[in-house]
N, C-alpha and C positions, 0 to 999 in steps of 0.2 A: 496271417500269412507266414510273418517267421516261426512262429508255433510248428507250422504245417512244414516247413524244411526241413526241420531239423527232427521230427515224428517221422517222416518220410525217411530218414538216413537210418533208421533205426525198424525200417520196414513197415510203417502202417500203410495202408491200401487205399485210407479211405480220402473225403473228397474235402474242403476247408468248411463247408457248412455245419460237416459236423462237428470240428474241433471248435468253429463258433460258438454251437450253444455249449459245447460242453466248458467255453470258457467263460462265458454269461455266467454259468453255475456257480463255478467258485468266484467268480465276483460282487455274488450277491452279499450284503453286509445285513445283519441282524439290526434291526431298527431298537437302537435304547431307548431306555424308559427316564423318563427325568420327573424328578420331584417338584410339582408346584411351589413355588417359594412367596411365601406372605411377609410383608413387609410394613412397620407400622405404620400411622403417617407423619413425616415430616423426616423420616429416615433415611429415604437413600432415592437418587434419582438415576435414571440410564441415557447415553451420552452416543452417538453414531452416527458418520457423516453415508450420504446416499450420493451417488454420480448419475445425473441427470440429464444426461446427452450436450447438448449445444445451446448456445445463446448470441443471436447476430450483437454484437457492437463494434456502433465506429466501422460497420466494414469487414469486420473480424470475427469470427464463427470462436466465440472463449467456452471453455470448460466451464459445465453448471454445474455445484453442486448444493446440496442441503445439508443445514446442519441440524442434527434434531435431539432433543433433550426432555425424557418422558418421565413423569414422579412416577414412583413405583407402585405408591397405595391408590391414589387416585386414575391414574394414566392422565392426568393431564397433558399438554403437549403444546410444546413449543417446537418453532422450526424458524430457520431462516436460510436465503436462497444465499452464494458467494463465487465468486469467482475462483477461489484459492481453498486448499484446506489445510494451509500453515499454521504454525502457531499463536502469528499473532490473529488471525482471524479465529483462530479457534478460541482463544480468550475473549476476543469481544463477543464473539455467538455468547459465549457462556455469561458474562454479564447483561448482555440483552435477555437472554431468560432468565434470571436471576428478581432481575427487574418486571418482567413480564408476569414471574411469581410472587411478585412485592415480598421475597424473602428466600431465603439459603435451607436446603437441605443438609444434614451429617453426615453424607456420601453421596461421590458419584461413582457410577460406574464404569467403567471402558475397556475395551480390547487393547491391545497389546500397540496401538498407533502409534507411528515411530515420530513421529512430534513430539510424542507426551512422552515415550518410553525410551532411553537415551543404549539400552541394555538390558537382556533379563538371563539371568542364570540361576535355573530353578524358582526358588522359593527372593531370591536376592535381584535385588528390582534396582536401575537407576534413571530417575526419573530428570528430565529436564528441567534447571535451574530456575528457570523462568515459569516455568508451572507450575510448579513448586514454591514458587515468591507468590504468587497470583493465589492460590490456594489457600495456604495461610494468611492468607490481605482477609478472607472470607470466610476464612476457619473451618474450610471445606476438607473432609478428608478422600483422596482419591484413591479408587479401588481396582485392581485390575481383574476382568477374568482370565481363569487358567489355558494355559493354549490349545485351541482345536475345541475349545468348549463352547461358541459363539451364544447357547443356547442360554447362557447365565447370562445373556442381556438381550433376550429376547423381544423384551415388553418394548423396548426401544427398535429393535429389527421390526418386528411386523406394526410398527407406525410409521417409518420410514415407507414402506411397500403398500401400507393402506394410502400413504401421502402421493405417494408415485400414483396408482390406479384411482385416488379418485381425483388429486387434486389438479394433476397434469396431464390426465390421460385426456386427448380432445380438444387440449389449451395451445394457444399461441401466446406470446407477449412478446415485446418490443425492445423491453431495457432489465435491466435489473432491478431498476425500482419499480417498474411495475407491477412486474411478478413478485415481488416482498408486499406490495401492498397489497395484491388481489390472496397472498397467500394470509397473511395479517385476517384478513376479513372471513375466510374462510376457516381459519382457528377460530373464531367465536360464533360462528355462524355456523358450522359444521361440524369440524373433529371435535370440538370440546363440548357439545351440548347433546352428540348421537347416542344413542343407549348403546354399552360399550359390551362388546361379545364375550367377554369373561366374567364384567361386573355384575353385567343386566342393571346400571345404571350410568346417567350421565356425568363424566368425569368433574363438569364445572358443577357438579354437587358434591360429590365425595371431596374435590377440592376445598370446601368449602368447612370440612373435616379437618381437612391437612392443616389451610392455611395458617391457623394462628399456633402452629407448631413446627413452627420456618425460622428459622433464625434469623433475627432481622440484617435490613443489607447496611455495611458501615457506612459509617458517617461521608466517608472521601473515596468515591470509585477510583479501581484501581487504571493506572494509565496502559491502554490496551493497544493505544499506537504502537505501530510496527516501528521498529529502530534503526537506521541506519549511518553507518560514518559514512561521508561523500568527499568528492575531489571536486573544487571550484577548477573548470575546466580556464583557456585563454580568454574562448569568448564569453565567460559571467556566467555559467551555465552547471547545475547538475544532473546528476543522469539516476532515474530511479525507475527502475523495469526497464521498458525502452524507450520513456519518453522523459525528456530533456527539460528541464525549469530554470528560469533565472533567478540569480540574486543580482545584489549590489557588484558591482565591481572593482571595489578596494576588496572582497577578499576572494578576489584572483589567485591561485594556486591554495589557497589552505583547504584544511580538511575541517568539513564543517559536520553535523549533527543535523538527520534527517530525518522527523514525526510522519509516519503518514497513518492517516484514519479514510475510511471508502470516501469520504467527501474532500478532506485538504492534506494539502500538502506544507510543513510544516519543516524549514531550514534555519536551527540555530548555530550562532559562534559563542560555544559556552553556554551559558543560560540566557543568552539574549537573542529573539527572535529577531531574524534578519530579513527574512521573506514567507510569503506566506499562497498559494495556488490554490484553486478548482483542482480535486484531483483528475487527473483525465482516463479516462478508460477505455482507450484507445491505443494504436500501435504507434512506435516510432515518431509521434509529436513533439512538437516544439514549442511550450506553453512562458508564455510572456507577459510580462509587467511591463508596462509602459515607459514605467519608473525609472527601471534599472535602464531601459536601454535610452532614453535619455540623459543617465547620468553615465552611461559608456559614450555619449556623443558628447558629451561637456567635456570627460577627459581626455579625447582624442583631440578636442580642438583646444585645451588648454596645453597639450604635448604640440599641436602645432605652433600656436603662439609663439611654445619655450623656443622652439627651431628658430622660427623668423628673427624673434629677437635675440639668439644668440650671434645669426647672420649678421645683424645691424651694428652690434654692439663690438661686431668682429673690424668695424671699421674705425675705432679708434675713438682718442679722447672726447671728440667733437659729436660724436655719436651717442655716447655713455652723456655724456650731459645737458644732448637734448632727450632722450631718455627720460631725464632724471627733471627737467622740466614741463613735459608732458604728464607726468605723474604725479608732480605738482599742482599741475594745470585741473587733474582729476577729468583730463581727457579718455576715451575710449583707447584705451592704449593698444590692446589686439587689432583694432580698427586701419588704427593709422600707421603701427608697424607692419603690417601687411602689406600696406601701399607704400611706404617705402622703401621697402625690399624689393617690391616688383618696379620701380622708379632706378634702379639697381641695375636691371637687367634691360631696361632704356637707355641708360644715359652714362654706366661706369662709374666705377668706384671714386675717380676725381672729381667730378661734374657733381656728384652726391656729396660729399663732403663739403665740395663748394657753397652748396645751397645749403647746407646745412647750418655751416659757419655762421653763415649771413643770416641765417634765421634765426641763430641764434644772439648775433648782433640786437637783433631787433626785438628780441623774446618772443618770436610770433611760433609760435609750438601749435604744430598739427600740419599731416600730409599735402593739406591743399596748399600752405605758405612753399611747402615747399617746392611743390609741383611748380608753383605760380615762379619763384626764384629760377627754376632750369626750365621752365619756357622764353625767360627774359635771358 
Protein backbone atom coordinates (compact mmCIF):
# COMPACT_ATOMS: atom_id res chain seq x y z
CA UNK A 1 0.00 0.00 0.00
CA UNK A 2 2.95 2.37 0.62
CA UNK A 3 4.49 1.05 -2.55
CA UNK A 4 1.18 2.20 -4.36
CA UNK A 5 1.47 6.01 -2.91
CA UNK A 6 4.33 6.91 -3.65
CA UNK A 7 4.12 4.93 -7.78
CA UNK A 8 0.96 6.84 -7.82
CA UNK A 9 2.84 10.42 -7.17
CA UNK A 10 4.95 9.59 -10.04
CA UNK A 11 1.64 8.76 -12.10
CA UNK A 12 1.03 4.94 -12.41
CA UNK A 13 -2.92 4.21 -13.10
CA UNK A 14 -2.90 1.06 -11.90
CA UNK A 15 -4.72 -0.78 -9.07
CA UNK A 16 -2.52 -2.34 -5.57
CA UNK A 17 -3.02 -6.03 -6.77
CA UNK A 18 -0.93 -5.33 -9.25
CA UNK A 19 1.98 -3.81 -7.43
CA UNK A 20 1.38 -7.06 -5.05
CA UNK A 21 2.47 -9.72 -7.26
CA UNK A 22 4.88 -7.62 -8.87
CA UNK A 23 6.37 -7.34 -5.30
CA UNK A 24 5.92 -11.31 -4.60
CA UNK A 25 8.41 -11.41 -7.57
CA UNK A 26 11.25 -9.77 -6.31
CA UNK A 27 10.85 -11.35 -3.08
CA UNK A 28 11.32 -14.53 -4.13
CA UNK A 29 14.93 -15.84 -2.89
CA UNK A 30 16.69 -18.69 -4.85
CA UNK A 31 16.74 -21.78 -2.66
CA UNK A 32 20.59 -22.87 -1.78
CA UNK A 33 22.11 -25.74 -2.06
CA UNK A 34 24.14 -27.14 0.81
CA UNK A 35 26.60 -29.97 1.12
CA UNK A 36 25.77 -32.95 3.10
CA UNK A 37 28.26 -33.10 5.87
CA UNK A 38 29.67 -36.71 7.21
CA UNK A 39 30.95 -36.81 10.24
CA UNK A 40 33.01 -39.69 11.92
CA UNK A 41 31.79 -41.35 14.91
CA UNK A 42 32.46 -40.11 18.23
CA UNK A 43 33.32 -36.61 16.51
CA UNK A 44 30.92 -34.06 17.01
CA UNK A 45 27.47 -33.82 18.53
CA UNK A 46 24.46 -30.82 17.64
CA UNK A 47 23.04 -29.06 20.73
CA UNK A 48 19.30 -26.88 20.29
CA UNK A 49 16.83 -25.72 22.63
CA UNK A 50 12.88 -25.98 21.16
CA UNK A 51 9.90 -23.74 22.86
CA UNK A 52 7.04 -25.92 23.72
CA UNK A 53 4.14 -23.76 24.55
CA UNK A 54 2.95 -24.04 28.36
CA UNK A 55 3.02 -26.19 31.30
CA UNK A 56 0.20 -25.72 34.28
CA UNK A 57 2.38 -25.64 37.72
CA UNK A 58 1.45 -24.81 41.11
CA UNK A 59 -1.33 -22.87 39.43
CA UNK A 60 0.88 -21.10 37.02
CA UNK A 61 0.93 -21.70 33.26
CA UNK A 62 5.46 -21.77 33.05
CA UNK A 63 7.32 -21.58 29.82
CA UNK A 64 8.14 -25.36 28.40
CA UNK A 65 11.05 -25.90 26.78
CA UNK A 66 13.39 -28.93 25.37
CA UNK A 67 16.66 -29.29 25.38
CA UNK A 68 17.90 -31.60 22.61
CA UNK A 69 21.41 -32.99 21.93
CA UNK A 70 21.88 -35.20 18.66
CA UNK A 71 25.46 -37.33 17.65
CA UNK A 72 26.15 -36.46 14.42
CA UNK A 73 27.27 -40.01 12.92
CA UNK A 74 24.53 -42.02 14.65
CA UNK A 75 21.53 -39.38 15.31
CA UNK A 76 21.26 -40.70 18.45
CA UNK A 77 19.11 -38.27 20.59
CA UNK A 78 18.81 -37.19 23.66
CA UNK A 79 16.14 -34.53 24.90
CA UNK A 80 14.97 -33.17 28.19
CA UNK A 81 11.93 -31.01 29.01
CA UNK A 82 12.87 -27.44 31.47
CA UNK A 83 11.41 -24.78 32.65
CA UNK A 84 14.28 -22.16 31.83
CA UNK A 85 16.90 -22.00 29.06
CA UNK A 86 19.73 -20.44 31.33
CA UNK A 87 22.96 -21.41 31.73
CA UNK A 88 23.02 -23.17 34.33
CA UNK A 89 20.28 -25.61 33.07
CA UNK A 90 21.94 -25.59 29.96
CA UNK A 91 24.98 -27.30 31.60
CA UNK A 92 23.06 -29.81 33.56
CA UNK A 93 20.95 -30.89 30.09
CA UNK A 94 24.43 -31.29 28.84
CA UNK A 95 25.72 -33.53 31.50
CA UNK A 96 22.50 -35.55 31.53
CA UNK A 97 23.21 -36.51 27.94
CA UNK A 98 26.74 -36.95 28.44
CA UNK A 99 25.66 -39.45 30.87
CA UNK A 100 22.75 -40.80 28.94
CA UNK A 101 25.69 -41.39 26.18
CA UNK A 102 27.89 -43.23 28.79
CA UNK A 103 30.59 -40.94 27.24
CA UNK A 104 31.79 -37.33 25.66
CA UNK A 105 32.05 -36.49 22.10
CA UNK A 106 35.17 -33.90 20.53
CA UNK A 107 32.66 -31.36 19.53
CA UNK A 108 29.51 -29.71 20.06
CA UNK A 109 27.84 -27.81 17.99
CA UNK A 110 25.59 -24.50 18.58
CA UNK A 111 24.06 -21.44 17.21
CA UNK A 112 25.15 -18.27 18.32
CA UNK A 113 22.90 -18.58 22.12
CA UNK A 114 23.46 -15.74 23.98
CA UNK A 115 24.13 -17.86 27.27
CA UNK A 116 26.88 -19.55 25.64
CA UNK A 117 28.02 -16.62 23.39
CA UNK A 118 29.05 -13.57 25.56
CA UNK A 119 30.09 -11.55 22.02
CA UNK A 120 30.95 -12.39 18.39
CA UNK A 121 32.86 -10.22 16.03
CA UNK A 122 33.40 -12.04 12.90
CA UNK A 123 35.65 -14.92 13.04
CA UNK A 124 36.49 -13.52 17.21
CA UNK A 125 34.12 -15.31 19.47
CA UNK A 126 33.73 -14.61 23.47
CA UNK A 127 32.42 -17.33 25.00
CA UNK A 128 31.04 -17.47 28.53
CA UNK A 129 33.31 -18.19 31.58
CA UNK A 130 31.41 -20.61 32.87
CA UNK A 131 30.94 -22.62 29.73
CA UNK A 132 33.93 -22.46 29.11
CA UNK A 133 35.14 -23.90 32.78
CA UNK A 134 32.33 -26.77 32.19
CA UNK A 135 33.77 -27.65 28.89
CA UNK A 136 37.25 -28.27 29.60
CA UNK A 137 36.05 -30.16 33.20
CA UNK A 138 34.96 -32.58 29.72
CA UNK A 139 37.57 -31.75 27.27
CA UNK A 140 34.76 -30.89 25.00
CA UNK A 141 35.59 -28.55 22.39
CA UNK A 142 32.53 -26.08 21.39
CA UNK A 143 31.77 -25.02 18.07
CA UNK A 144 29.72 -22.25 16.77
CA UNK A 145 27.74 -22.05 13.34
CA UNK A 146 28.32 -19.06 11.19
CA UNK A 147 25.31 -16.56 11.44
CA UNK A 148 22.03 -17.01 9.36
CA UNK A 149 23.53 -20.52 8.62
CA UNK A 150 21.14 -22.43 11.03
CA UNK A 151 21.47 -25.24 8.37
CA UNK A 152 25.04 -26.42 9.81
CA UNK A 153 23.02 -27.87 12.70
CA UNK A 154 20.46 -29.24 11.05
CA UNK A 155 20.60 -32.80 12.27
CA UNK A 156 19.69 -31.45 15.66
CA UNK A 157 16.71 -28.71 14.15
CA UNK A 158 14.72 -31.51 12.49
CA UNK A 159 14.95 -33.77 15.76
CA UNK A 160 13.79 -31.19 17.76
CA UNK A 161 10.52 -30.92 15.22
CA UNK A 162 10.27 -34.61 14.74
CA UNK A 163 10.17 -34.52 18.89
CA UNK A 164 7.47 -31.55 18.77
CA UNK A 165 5.07 -33.68 15.96
CA UNK A 166 5.35 -36.92 17.27
CA UNK A 167 6.12 -36.80 20.82
CA UNK A 168 3.83 -33.86 22.03
CA UNK A 169 1.67 -33.51 19.33
CA UNK A 170 -1.93 -35.18 21.19
CA UNK A 171 -0.10 -35.35 24.77
CA UNK A 172 -1.15 -33.74 28.00
CA UNK A 173 0.83 -34.02 31.21
CA UNK A 174 0.53 -32.56 34.54
CA UNK A 175 4.07 -31.77 35.98
CA UNK A 176 7.43 -31.75 34.65
CA UNK A 177 8.37 -34.76 35.90
CA UNK A 178 6.02 -36.48 34.16
CA UNK A 179 6.48 -35.35 30.90
CA UNK A 180 10.59 -36.10 31.42
CA UNK A 181 9.55 -39.41 32.16
CA UNK A 182 6.87 -40.30 29.50
CA UNK A 183 9.77 -38.35 27.21
CA UNK A 184 12.82 -40.69 28.78
CA UNK A 185 10.60 -43.72 27.61
CA UNK A 186 9.82 -42.58 24.37
CA UNK A 187 13.70 -42.08 23.60
CA UNK A 188 14.28 -45.81 23.84
CA UNK A 189 11.01 -46.90 22.81
CA UNK A 190 10.74 -44.77 19.71
CA UNK A 191 13.17 -42.03 18.47
CA UNK A 192 16.21 -44.13 19.02
CA UNK A 193 15.25 -47.61 17.59
CA UNK A 194 12.83 -45.93 14.18
CA UNK A 195 14.67 -46.61 10.96
CA UNK A 196 16.18 -43.11 10.54
CA UNK A 197 15.11 -41.16 7.14
CA UNK A 198 18.67 -40.36 6.12
CA UNK A 199 20.49 -43.39 7.67
CA UNK A 200 17.92 -46.13 6.47
CA UNK A 201 18.97 -47.44 9.90
CA UNK A 202 18.30 -47.52 13.53
CA UNK A 203 20.23 -44.91 15.46
CA UNK A 204 20.55 -47.25 18.68
CA UNK A 205 22.71 -49.38 16.08
CA UNK A 206 24.98 -47.08 14.57
CA UNK A 207 25.25 -45.92 18.19
CA UNK A 208 26.62 -48.90 18.92
CA UNK A 209 29.52 -47.95 16.23
CA UNK A 210 29.93 -44.67 18.00
CA UNK A 211 30.01 -45.67 21.32
CA UNK A 212 33.32 -47.11 22.37
CA UNK A 213 34.73 -43.93 20.51
CA UNK A 214 33.39 -41.34 23.35
CA UNK A 215 35.50 -40.17 25.47
CA UNK A 216 35.04 -41.40 28.70
CA UNK A 217 32.97 -39.18 31.31
CA UNK A 218 35.58 -37.96 34.22
CA UNK A 219 35.97 -39.34 37.32
CA UNK A 220 34.07 -36.04 39.39
CA UNK A 221 30.83 -34.45 37.44
CA UNK A 222 31.14 -31.13 37.08
CA UNK A 223 28.87 -28.96 39.83
CA UNK A 224 25.85 -27.77 37.38
CA UNK A 225 24.02 -25.97 40.28
CA UNK A 226 22.87 -22.74 39.63
CA UNK A 227 24.84 -20.04 41.92
CA UNK A 228 23.63 -17.49 43.69
CA UNK A 229 24.82 -14.72 46.62
CA UNK A 230 21.54 -14.02 48.88
CA UNK A 231 20.61 -11.65 51.63
CA UNK A 232 19.48 -13.29 54.97
CA UNK A 233 16.26 -11.08 55.12
CA UNK A 234 14.91 -9.90 59.28
CA UNK A 235 12.51 -12.62 59.14
CA UNK A 236 15.40 -15.72 58.53
CA UNK A 237 14.52 -15.81 55.03
CA UNK A 238 16.00 -16.05 51.45
CA UNK A 239 14.60 -15.11 48.31
CA UNK A 240 15.42 -17.25 45.16
CA UNK A 241 13.09 -16.53 41.98
CA UNK A 242 10.07 -15.54 43.83
CA UNK A 243 9.72 -17.85 46.50
CA UNK A 244 11.22 -17.27 49.82
CA UNK A 245 13.18 -20.21 52.05
CA UNK A 246 14.48 -20.14 55.51
CA UNK A 247 17.56 -20.64 57.16
CA UNK A 248 18.85 -20.53 60.78
CA UNK A 249 18.52 -17.12 62.31
CA UNK A 250 21.96 -16.27 63.69
CA UNK A 251 22.71 -15.37 60.09
CA UNK A 252 20.16 -12.61 59.98
CA UNK A 253 21.47 -9.84 57.66
CA UNK A 254 24.63 -11.66 56.05
CA UNK A 255 25.07 -12.65 52.59
CA UNK A 256 25.03 -16.23 52.24
CA UNK A 257 25.77 -18.67 49.14
CA UNK A 258 22.76 -20.22 47.31
CA UNK A 259 23.05 -24.00 45.17
CA UNK A 260 19.97 -24.72 43.42
CA UNK A 261 19.55 -27.92 41.31
CA UNK A 262 15.50 -28.78 39.80
CA UNK A 263 14.96 -30.79 43.17
CA UNK A 264 17.00 -28.65 46.28
CA UNK A 265 17.70 -25.87 47.31
CA UNK A 266 20.93 -25.48 48.85
CA UNK A 267 22.03 -22.23 51.41
CA UNK A 268 25.80 -22.03 52.47
CA UNK A 269 27.95 -19.61 54.82
CA UNK A 270 31.25 -20.43 53.35
CA UNK A 271 31.69 -23.86 52.66
CA UNK A 272 29.42 -24.86 55.36
CA UNK A 273 25.83 -25.82 54.59
CA UNK A 274 23.38 -24.06 56.75
CA UNK A 275 19.95 -25.06 55.31
CA UNK A 276 18.89 -27.14 52.84
CA UNK A 277 14.73 -27.20 50.80
CA UNK A 278 12.40 -29.20 48.28
CA UNK A 279 12.98 -26.87 45.47
CA UNK A 280 9.46 -25.37 44.89
CA UNK A 281 8.09 -24.75 41.52
CA UNK A 282 5.70 -22.72 42.20
CA UNK A 283 5.04 -18.72 42.43
CA UNK A 284 5.58 -16.44 45.41
CA UNK A 285 5.85 -19.28 48.24
CA UNK A 286 7.12 -19.39 51.49
CA UNK A 287 9.04 -22.78 51.99
CA UNK A 288 9.75 -23.73 55.68
CA UNK A 289 11.95 -25.67 58.07
CA UNK A 290 10.41 -26.23 61.10
CA UNK A 291 13.82 -25.95 62.56
CA UNK A 292 14.58 -22.59 61.88
CA UNK A 293 11.37 -21.12 63.01
CA UNK A 294 11.59 -22.76 66.24
CA UNK A 295 14.93 -21.59 66.87
CA UNK A 296 13.42 -17.80 65.84
CA UNK A 297 10.98 -18.65 68.79
CA UNK A 298 13.71 -19.65 71.18
CA UNK A 299 15.41 -16.25 70.38
CA UNK A 300 12.57 -14.07 70.78
CA UNK A 301 11.70 -15.60 74.02
CA UNK A 302 15.31 -15.58 75.28
CA UNK A 303 15.25 -11.61 74.12
CA UNK A 304 12.09 -11.55 76.21
CA UNK A 305 13.68 -13.05 79.21
CA UNK A 306 16.81 -10.52 78.80
CA UNK A 307 13.84 -7.64 79.11
CA UNK A 308 12.16 -8.91 82.15
CA UNK A 309 15.10 -9.59 83.84
CA UNK A 310 16.76 -6.38 83.21
CA UNK A 311 13.28 -4.98 84.59
CA UNK A 312 13.83 -6.99 87.99
CA UNK A 313 17.31 -6.53 88.34
CA UNK A 314 16.54 -2.69 87.69
CA UNK A 315 15.20 -2.93 91.37
CA UNK A 316 18.20 -2.99 93.19
CA UNK A 317 20.78 -4.82 95.29
CA UNK A 318 18.08 -7.12 96.93
CA UNK A 319 16.89 -8.03 93.51
CA UNK A 320 20.37 -8.88 91.77
CA UNK A 321 20.92 -11.46 94.78
CA UNK A 322 17.92 -13.09 94.74
CA UNK A 323 18.69 -13.43 91.06
CA UNK A 324 21.93 -14.76 91.79
CA UNK A 325 20.26 -17.37 94.17
CA UNK A 326 17.68 -18.55 92.04
CA UNK A 327 20.54 -19.64 89.79
CA UNK A 328 21.95 -21.24 92.33
CA UNK A 329 18.98 -22.90 93.24
CA UNK A 330 19.14 -24.22 89.25
CA UNK A 331 15.46 -22.98 89.32
CA UNK A 332 13.56 -22.08 85.94
CA UNK A 333 14.83 -18.86 85.96
CA UNK A 334 12.61 -17.39 82.83
CA UNK A 335 9.85 -19.10 84.78
CA UNK A 336 9.77 -17.14 87.76
CA UNK A 337 11.23 -13.73 86.56
CA UNK A 338 8.33 -13.50 84.60
CA UNK A 339 6.14 -13.73 87.63
CA UNK A 340 7.90 -11.41 89.31
CA UNK A 341 7.70 -8.76 87.11
CA UNK A 342 4.10 -9.08 86.69
CA UNK A 343 3.94 -9.15 90.85
CA UNK A 344 5.53 -5.57 90.01
CA UNK A 345 2.62 -4.29 88.31
CA UNK A 346 0.33 -5.74 91.48
CA UNK A 347 1.82 -4.57 94.32
CA UNK A 348 4.85 -1.70 93.35
CA UNK A 349 8.22 -1.51 93.47
CA UNK A 350 8.33 -1.23 97.61
CA UNK A 351 5.87 -4.17 98.54
CA UNK A 352 8.44 -6.14 95.89
CA UNK A 353 11.42 -5.56 97.36
CA UNK A 354 9.77 -5.99 100.70
CA UNK A 355 9.07 -9.63 99.98
CA UNK A 356 11.98 -9.92 98.40
CA UNK A 357 14.17 -9.05 101.33
CA UNK A 358 12.41 -11.44 103.47
CA UNK A 359 12.74 -14.22 101.08
CA UNK A 360 15.79 -13.75 101.00
CA UNK A 361 16.13 -13.90 104.86
CA UNK A 362 14.79 -17.05 104.69
CA UNK A 363 16.73 -18.42 101.25
CA UNK A 364 13.26 -19.49 99.94
CA UNK A 365 14.10 -18.43 96.06
CA UNK A 366 11.16 -18.89 93.62
CA UNK A 367 8.05 -16.72 92.48
CA UNK A 368 5.47 -18.64 94.67
CA UNK A 369 7.72 -17.70 98.12
CA UNK A 370 7.26 -14.64 97.10
CA UNK A 371 3.82 -14.13 95.96
CA UNK A 372 3.04 -16.18 99.24
CA UNK A 373 5.20 -13.01 101.34
CA UNK A 374 2.92 -10.01 99.57
CA UNK A 375 -0.31 -11.85 100.18
CA UNK A 376 0.76 -11.86 104.01
Amino acid sequence: VRILEEVKRDGYPGEVTTVRKYVAQLKKKRKKAFLRLSFPPGDAAQVDWGHCGTLPQEGVNRRLSVFAMTLCHSRMLFAEFTFSQSLDELLRCHQNAFRYFSGVVSRVIYDNMRTVVLSRAEDRVRFHPRFLDFCAHYLVKPVLCRPGEPQEKGRVERAVGYLKGNFLAGRSFRSLAEVNERLRRWLDETANVRIHGTTRRRPVDLFQEERPLLAPLPAKPYDTRLLRPVLVTADARVRFETNTYTVPPDHVGERLVLRASPREVTVYAKDQEVARHERCSGRHQDVVDSAHVQAVLKRKARASTSVLLGRMLSLGAPAKAYVEGMVKQEIRLSLHVKRIVGLLDLYGKDEVLAALEAALAHEAYGAHYVQHLLLH
